[in-house]
C-alpha positions, 0 to 999 in steps of 0.5 A: 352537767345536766344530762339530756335524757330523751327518748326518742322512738323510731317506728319501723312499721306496725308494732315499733321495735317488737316486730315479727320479722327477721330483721334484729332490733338494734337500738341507737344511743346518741351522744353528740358529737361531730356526726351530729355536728353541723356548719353553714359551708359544705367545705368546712371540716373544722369550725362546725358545731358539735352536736346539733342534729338529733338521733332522728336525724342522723337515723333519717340521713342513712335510710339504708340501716333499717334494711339491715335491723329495726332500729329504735333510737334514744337521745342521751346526750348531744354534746362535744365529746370533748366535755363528756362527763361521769354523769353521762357515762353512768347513765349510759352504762346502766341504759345499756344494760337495762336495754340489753337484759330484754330479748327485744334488743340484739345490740346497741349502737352509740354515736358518740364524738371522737375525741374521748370515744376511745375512754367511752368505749373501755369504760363501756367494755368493762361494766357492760353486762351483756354478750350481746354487740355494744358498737360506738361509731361518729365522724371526723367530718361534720354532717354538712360537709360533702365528703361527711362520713358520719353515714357510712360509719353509722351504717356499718356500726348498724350492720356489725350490731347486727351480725350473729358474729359480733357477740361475745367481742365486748365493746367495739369502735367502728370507723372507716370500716375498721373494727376495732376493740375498745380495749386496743383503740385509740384516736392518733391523728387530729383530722383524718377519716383513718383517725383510729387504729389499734396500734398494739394489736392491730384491726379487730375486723373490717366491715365491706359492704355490710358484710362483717369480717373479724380478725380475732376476739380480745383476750383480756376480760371484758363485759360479763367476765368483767367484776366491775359493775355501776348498777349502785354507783352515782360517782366516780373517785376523782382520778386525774392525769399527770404530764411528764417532762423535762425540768418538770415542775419540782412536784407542784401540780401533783401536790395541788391534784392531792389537796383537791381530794384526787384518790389516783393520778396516771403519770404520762410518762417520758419514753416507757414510762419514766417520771423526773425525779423531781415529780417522783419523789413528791408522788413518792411522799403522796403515796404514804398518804393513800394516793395510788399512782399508775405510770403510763407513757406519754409514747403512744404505745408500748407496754409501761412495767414499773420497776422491781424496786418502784413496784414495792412502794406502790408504783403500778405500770399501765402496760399497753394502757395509754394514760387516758384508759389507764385512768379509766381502769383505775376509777373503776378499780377504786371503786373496788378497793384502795390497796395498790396491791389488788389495783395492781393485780387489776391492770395485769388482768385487763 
């Protein structure tokens, strides 16, 4: 997929972005998704078109964010989280930290689709090399629906890029005015404003009134303290995900996921991370031909540990890692090594 890489520069007076106030400069990335999302009824809150307003319209829409930071706004992409791609993560990846090393930018805001914000932000929060706030917010209504939230959460997103409080905290989500860290977050409902929480961890903070609160900062390593990078890479290894269940399948779809040149599959395992026997003994064999094999849990959340004699031949437990974030973690440490064994050290470490 080709990607839109626009920019688009939203002027707050005399001199752009670069102003002497003391206001912070707060740059807005805008990949699609239903905060840009738009349709003909005032009602609907499905049905709409994902990413049809640009950034300025969304920055236009919330005209309070520029009390808050001088704000300049780049178009990435405008697409259907849903079809997001290596690409676009690389190009937004090397754009933020390109961004950030300047001491023009105090943070950065992504809008973004929520149904793959959650893999958008972990990525983010392991190759970012900034302390400086990297926010991602969207919506769960289109922006033509009268009870839209795209604007409050875009305005909350600005006021937590803005705060001195927020660096140091790696990548973070906000929504409904929950703040949430990248490395706990998940979506968990189709249709609900609340559609995000942190269900292992709970809520990193809340934002009332522009008013930034936290709870606590994420243990796990994050951005700098981070040892994955993307400055060099154009690719991604191909890593893909494995559904598990009853009477599953004798094998097929991992033995065709191998043939397409698959380097890593995440099982979404049944209960804390089981996978039939049928499909496992053909992971098994895959395995003694290079493939690395990481069980998560099809759950929704609890900590996934691959049993003693599992974790000899080189089955790798996901912990707290659902199966969408375990694959993103395990792209990014093929990027690093094959050995299961350094892999393995990776998802006890993040």
């Amino acid at each position: 997929m080709r990607v839109i890489l626009c920019y688009i520069v939203f002027l707050i007076g005399m001199g752009g972005i670069a102003m002497a106030d003391d206001k912070p400069n707060i740059v807005i990335l805008a990949t699609g998704g239903t905060i840009a999302g738009s349709t003909t009824s005032h009602i609907e809150t499905t049905g709409y078109k994902a990413g049809v307003l640009s950034v300025n319209s969304l920055i236009q829409a919330v005209p309070e964010i520029t009390n808050l930071a001088n704000i300049q706004a780049e178009q990435i992409s405008n697409i259907d989280s849903a079809d997001m791609t290596d690409e676009i993560w690389l190009t937004l990846a090397k754009r933020i930290n390109i961004l950030l090393e300047s001491n023009n930018v105090d943070g950065i805001v992504i809008t973004h689709g929520t149904d793959t914000m959650e893999e958008t932000a972990f990525f983010l929060h392991l190759v970012t090399k900034s302390t400086k706030p990297v926010v991602l917010t969207g919506a769960m209504r289109p922006s033509s629906a009268m009870s839209a939230d795209g604007p409050k959460n875009l305005y909350n997103a600005v006021a937590l890029a803005s705060s001195k409080n927020a660096n140091n905290k790696g990548v973070m989500i906000v929504m409904n005015d929950r703040i949430q860290s990248a490395r706990y977050a998940t979506k968990i409902h189709t249709l609900n404003t609340d559609s995000f929480q942190s269900l292992t961890s709970g809520d990193m903070g809340y934002i009332i009134d522009g008013a930034v609160y936290f709870n606590f900062t994420p243990v796990p390593p994050h951005t700098t303290k981070s040892i994955f990078r993307v400055d060099n890479l154009n690719t991604l290894p191909k890593v893909d995900i494995l559904y598990s269940y009853s009477n599953d399948g004798l094998g097929v779809a991992a033995k065709a996921l191998f043939q397409s040149k698959v380097k890593g599959i995440v099982v979404a395992g049944s209960g804390a991370g089981s996978i039939h026997v049928f499909q496992k003994k053909i992971l098994k064999d895959l395995m003694q031909q290079g493939l690395i094999v990481v069980q998560s849990s099809r759950v929704g959340s609890g900590i996934v540990l691959a049993n003693q004699e599992d974790s000899k031949i080189g089955f790798i437990g996901a912990k707290d890692l659902n199966p969408q974030k375990a694959r993103v973690l395990l792209m990014l440490g093929l990027t690093k090594t094959n050995d299961f064994r350094k892999i393995n050290t990776f998802f006890k470490q993040y």
